[in-house]
VEXDREN-431889 format. One record per residue: x negated, y, z of N, C-alpha, C in turn; residue number from 1; residue in three letters. Coordinates in steps of 0.02 Angstrom, whole numbers, plus 50000, padded with zeros to 5 digits. Atoms other than C-alpha are relative to their C-alpha. Last residue first. Layout:
<lovos>
+-------+-------+-------+-------+-------+-------+-------+-------+-------+-----+-----+
|   npx |   npy |   npz |  capx |  capy |  capz |   cpx |   cpy |   cpz |   n | res |
+-------+-------+-------+-------+-------+-------+-------+-------+-------+-----+-----+
|     X |     Y |     Z |     X |     Y |     Z |     X |     Y |     Z | NUM | ALA |
...
+-------+-------+-------+-------+-------+-------+-------+-------+-------+-----+-----+
</lovos>
This chain:
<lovos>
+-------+-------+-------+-------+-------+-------+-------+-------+-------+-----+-----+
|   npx |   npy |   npz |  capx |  capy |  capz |   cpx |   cpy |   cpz |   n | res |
+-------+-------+-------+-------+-------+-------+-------+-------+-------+-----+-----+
| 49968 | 50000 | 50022 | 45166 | 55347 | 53343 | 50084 | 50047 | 50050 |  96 | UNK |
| 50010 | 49930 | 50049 | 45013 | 55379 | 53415 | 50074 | 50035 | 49984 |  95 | UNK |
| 49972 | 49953 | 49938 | 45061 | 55231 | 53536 | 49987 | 50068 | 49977 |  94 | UNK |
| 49942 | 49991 | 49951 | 45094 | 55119 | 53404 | 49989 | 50039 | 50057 |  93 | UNK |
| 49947 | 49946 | 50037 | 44939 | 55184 | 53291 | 50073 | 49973 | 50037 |  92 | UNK |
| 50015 | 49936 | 50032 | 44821 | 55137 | 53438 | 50052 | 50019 | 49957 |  91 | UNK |
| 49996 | 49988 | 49960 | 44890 | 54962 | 53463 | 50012 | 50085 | 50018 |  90 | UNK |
| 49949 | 49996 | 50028 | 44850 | 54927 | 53283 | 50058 | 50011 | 50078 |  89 | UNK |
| 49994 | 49959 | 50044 | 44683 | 54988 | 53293 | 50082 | 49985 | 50011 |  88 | UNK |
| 50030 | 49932 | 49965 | 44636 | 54886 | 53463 | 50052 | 50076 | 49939 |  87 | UNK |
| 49942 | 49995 | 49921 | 44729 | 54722 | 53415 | 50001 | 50073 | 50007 |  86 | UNK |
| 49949 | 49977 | 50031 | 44616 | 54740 | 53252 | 50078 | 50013 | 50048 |  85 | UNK |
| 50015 | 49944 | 50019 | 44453 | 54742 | 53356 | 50067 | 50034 | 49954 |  84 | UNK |
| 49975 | 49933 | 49948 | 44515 | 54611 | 53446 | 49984 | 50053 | 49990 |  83 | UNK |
| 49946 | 49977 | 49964 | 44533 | 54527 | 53306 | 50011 | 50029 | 50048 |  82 | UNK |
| 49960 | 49975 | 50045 | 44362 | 54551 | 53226 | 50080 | 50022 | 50034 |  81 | UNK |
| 50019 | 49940 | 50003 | 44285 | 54517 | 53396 | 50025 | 50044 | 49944 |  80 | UNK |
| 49957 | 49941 | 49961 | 44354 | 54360 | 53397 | 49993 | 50058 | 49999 |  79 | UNK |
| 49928 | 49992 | 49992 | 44304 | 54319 | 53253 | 50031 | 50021 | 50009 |  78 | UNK |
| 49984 | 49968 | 50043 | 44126 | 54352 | 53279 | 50073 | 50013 | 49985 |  77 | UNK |
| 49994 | 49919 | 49944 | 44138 | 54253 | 53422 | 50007 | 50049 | 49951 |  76 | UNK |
| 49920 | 49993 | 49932 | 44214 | 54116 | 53341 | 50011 | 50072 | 50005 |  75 | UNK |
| 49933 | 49987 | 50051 | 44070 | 54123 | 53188 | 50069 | 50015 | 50042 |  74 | UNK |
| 49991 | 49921 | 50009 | 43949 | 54125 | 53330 | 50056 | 50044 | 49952 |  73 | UNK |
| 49990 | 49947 | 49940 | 44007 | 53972 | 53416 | 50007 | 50079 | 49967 |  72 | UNK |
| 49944 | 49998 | 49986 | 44012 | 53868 | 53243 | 50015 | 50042 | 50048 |  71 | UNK |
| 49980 | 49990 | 49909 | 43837 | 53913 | 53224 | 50073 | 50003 | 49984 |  70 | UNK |
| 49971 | 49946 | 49954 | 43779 | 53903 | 53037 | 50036 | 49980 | 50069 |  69 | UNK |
| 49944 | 50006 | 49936 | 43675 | 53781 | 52949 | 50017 | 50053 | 50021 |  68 | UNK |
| 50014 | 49958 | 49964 | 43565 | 53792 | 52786 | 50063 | 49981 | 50022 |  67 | UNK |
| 49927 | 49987 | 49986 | 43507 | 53634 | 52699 | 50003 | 50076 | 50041 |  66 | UNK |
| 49975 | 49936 | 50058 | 43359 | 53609 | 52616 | 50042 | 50015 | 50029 |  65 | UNK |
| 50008 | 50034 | 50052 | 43285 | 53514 | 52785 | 49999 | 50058 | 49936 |  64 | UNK |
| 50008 | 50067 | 49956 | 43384 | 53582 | 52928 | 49964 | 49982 | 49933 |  63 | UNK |
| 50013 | 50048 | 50049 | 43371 | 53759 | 52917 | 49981 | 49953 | 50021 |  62 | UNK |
| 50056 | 50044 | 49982 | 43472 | 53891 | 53033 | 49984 | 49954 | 49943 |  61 | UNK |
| 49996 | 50083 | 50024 | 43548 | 54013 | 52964 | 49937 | 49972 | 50041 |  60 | UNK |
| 50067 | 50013 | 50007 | 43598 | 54177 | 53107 | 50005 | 49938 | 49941 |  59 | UNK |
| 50015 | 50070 | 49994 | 43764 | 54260 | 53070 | 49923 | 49961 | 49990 |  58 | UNK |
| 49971 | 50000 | 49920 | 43810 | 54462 | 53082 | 49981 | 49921 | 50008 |  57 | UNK |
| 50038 | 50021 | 49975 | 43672 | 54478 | 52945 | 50026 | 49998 | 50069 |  56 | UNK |
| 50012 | 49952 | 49924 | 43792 | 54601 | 52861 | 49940 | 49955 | 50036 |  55 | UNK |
| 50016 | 49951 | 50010 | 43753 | 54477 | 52704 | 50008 | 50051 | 50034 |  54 | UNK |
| 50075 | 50032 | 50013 | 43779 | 54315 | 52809 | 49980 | 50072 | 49981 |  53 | UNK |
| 50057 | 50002 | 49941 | 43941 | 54388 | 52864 | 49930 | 49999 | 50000 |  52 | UNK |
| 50004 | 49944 | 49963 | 44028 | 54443 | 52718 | 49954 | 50011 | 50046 |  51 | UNK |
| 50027 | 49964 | 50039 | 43979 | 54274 | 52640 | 50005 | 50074 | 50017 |  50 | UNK |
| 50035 | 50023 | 49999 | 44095 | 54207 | 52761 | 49928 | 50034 | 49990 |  49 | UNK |
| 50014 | 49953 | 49931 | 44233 | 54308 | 52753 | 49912 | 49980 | 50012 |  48 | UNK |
| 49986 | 49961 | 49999 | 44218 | 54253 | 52570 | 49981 | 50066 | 50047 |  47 | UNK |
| 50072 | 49987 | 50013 | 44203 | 54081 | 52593 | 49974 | 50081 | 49990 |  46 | UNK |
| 50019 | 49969 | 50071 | 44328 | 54065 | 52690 | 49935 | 50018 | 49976 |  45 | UNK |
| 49988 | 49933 | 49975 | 44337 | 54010 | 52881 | 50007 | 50026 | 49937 |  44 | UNK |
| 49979 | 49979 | 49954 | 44352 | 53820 | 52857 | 50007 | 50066 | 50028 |  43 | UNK |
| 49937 | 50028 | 50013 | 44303 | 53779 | 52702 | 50040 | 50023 | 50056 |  42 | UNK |
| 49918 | 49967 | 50071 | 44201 | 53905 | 52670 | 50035 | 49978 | 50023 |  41 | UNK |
| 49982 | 49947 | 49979 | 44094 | 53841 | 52846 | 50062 | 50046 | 49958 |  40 | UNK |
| 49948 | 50020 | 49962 | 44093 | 53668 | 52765 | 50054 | 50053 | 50055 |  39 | UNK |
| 49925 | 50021 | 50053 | 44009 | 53721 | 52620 | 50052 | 50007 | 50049 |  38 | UNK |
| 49965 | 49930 | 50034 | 43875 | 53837 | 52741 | 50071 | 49966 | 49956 |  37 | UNK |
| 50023 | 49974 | 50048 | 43850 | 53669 | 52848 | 50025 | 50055 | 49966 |  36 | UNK |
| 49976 | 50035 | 50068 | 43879 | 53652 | 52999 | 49981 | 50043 | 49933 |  35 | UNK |
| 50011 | 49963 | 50069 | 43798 | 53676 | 53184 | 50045 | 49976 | 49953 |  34 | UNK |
| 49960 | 49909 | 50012 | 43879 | 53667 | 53339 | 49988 | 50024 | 49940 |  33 | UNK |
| 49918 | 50001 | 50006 | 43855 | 53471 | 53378 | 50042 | 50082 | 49981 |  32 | UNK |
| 49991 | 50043 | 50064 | 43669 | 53492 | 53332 | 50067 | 50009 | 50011 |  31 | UNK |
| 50000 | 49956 | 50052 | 43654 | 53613 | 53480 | 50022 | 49982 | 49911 |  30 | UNK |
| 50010 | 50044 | 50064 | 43722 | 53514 | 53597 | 49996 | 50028 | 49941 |  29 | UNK |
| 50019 | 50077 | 50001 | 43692 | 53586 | 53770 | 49993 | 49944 | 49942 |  28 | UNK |
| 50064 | 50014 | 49963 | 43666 | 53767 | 53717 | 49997 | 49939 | 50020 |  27 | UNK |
| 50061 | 49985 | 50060 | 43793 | 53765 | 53560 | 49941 | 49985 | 50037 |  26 | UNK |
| 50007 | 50048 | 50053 | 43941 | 53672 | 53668 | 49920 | 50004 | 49975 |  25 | UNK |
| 50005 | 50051 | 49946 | 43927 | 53796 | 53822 | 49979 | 49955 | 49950 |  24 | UNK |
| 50071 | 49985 | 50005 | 43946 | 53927 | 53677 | 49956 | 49947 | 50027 |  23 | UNK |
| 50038 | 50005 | 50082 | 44090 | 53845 | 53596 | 49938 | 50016 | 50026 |  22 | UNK |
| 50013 | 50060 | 50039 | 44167 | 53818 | 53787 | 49931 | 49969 | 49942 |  21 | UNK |
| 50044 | 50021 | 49968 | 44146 | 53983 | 53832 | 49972 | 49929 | 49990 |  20 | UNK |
| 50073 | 49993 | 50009 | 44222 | 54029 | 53674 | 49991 | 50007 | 50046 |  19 | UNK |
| 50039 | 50051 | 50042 | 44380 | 53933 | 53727 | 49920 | 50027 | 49970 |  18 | UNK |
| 50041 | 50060 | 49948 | 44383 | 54011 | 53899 | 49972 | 49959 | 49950 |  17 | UNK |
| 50073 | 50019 | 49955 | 44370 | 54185 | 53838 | 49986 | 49939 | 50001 |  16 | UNK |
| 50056 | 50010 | 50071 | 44515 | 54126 | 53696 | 49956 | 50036 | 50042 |  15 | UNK |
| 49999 | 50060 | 50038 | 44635 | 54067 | 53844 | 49939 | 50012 | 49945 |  14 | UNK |
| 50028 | 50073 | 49955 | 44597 | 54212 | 53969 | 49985 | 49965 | 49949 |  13 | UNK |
| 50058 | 50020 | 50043 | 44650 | 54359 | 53828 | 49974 | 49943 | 50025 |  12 | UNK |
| 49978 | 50007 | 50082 | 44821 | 54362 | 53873 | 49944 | 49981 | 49964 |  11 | UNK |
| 49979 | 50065 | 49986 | 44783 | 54382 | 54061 | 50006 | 49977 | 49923 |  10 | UNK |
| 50066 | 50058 | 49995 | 44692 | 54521 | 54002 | 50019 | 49944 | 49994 |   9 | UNK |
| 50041 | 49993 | 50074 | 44842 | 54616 | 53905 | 49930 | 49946 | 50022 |   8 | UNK |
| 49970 | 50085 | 50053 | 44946 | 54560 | 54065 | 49940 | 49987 | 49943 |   7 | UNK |
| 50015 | 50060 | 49971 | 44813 | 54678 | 54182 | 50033 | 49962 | 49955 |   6 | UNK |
| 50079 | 50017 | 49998 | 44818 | 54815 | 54051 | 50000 | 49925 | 50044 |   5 | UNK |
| 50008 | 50032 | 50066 | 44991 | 54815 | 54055 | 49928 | 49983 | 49974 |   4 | UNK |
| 49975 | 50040 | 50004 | 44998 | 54847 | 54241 | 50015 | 49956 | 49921 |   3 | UNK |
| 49920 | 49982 | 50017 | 44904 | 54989 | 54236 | 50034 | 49916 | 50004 |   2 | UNK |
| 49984 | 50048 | 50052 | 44726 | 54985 | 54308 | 50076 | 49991 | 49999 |   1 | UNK |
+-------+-------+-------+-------+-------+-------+-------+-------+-------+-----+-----+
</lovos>
């Protein structure tokens, strides 16, 4: 393991610990993790959003009429976007 590899983790620590948190959150308080699809636009776009649901990268839950989404999973998803773009853009600097 290279020595940039080890910083590159250390780097990631802070957003492991916070989605441990979000998940920690979803299994003890599950109500406190959900929200609603409006509130999800508002906060991540509606867009990206709607991306998700239709990949079926996001579970709904139903409360009533309503449909809820997982604040945790939306994170993780996230993250996983960006570190997927870390990865590519990483890649064409050392191509380069």
């Amino acid at each position: 393991m290279t020595a940039t590899s080890i910083l590159q983790i250390i780097d990631e620590v802070p957003e492991i610990a916070r989605l441990l948190v979000l998940e920690m959150d979803r299994i003890n308080k599950p109500q406190s993790d959900l929200m609603s699809t409006s509130q999800a636009f508002r906060e991540y776009g509606q867009a990206w959003v709607k991306k998700l649901l239709e990949a079926k990268a996001l579970r709904v839950v139903r409360h009533g009429n309503r449909k809820m989404l997982s604040r945790a999973e939306m994170e993780r998803v996230k993250a996983k976007e960006n570190t997927a773009a870390r990865l590519l853009i990483r890649k064409k600097k050392e191509g380069c």
